[in-house]
N, C-alpha and C positions, 0 to 999 in steps of 0.2 A: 549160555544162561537162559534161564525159562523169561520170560514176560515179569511174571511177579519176584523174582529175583531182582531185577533190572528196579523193578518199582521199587522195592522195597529198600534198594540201595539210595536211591533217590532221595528219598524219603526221609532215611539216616542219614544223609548229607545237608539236606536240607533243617532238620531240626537242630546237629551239631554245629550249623552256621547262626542260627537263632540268637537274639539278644536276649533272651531268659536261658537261666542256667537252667542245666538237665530237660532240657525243653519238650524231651519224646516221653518223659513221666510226670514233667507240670501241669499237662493239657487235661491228663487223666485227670489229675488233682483240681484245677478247676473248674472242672464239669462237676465233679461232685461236691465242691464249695455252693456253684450254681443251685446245685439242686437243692440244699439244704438253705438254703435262703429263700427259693422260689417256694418252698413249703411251708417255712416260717412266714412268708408272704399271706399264702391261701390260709393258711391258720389264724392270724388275725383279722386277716380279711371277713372271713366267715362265720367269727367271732364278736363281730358286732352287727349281728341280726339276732 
């Protein structure tokens, strides 16, 4: 097995042990929860000058 085979099994082992369910497509999920709040942020922010 390659290096990033080896990783990548890790990886999947390590998120299917996770206490959030589905935890290798939650992460995706709130980074872009993040993002849309962090701009909802800067938009009010910028919004009162």
């Amino acid at each position: 097995m390659t290096q990033t085979a080896v990783a990548l099994e890790a990886y999947n082992t390590y998120w299917a042990n996770s206490f959030i369910p589905a935890a290798d497509r939650m992460w995706m999920v709130l980074i872009l929860i993040l993002a849309v709040i962090a701009l909802w942020q800067a938009r009010t922010f910028v919004s009162k000058f």
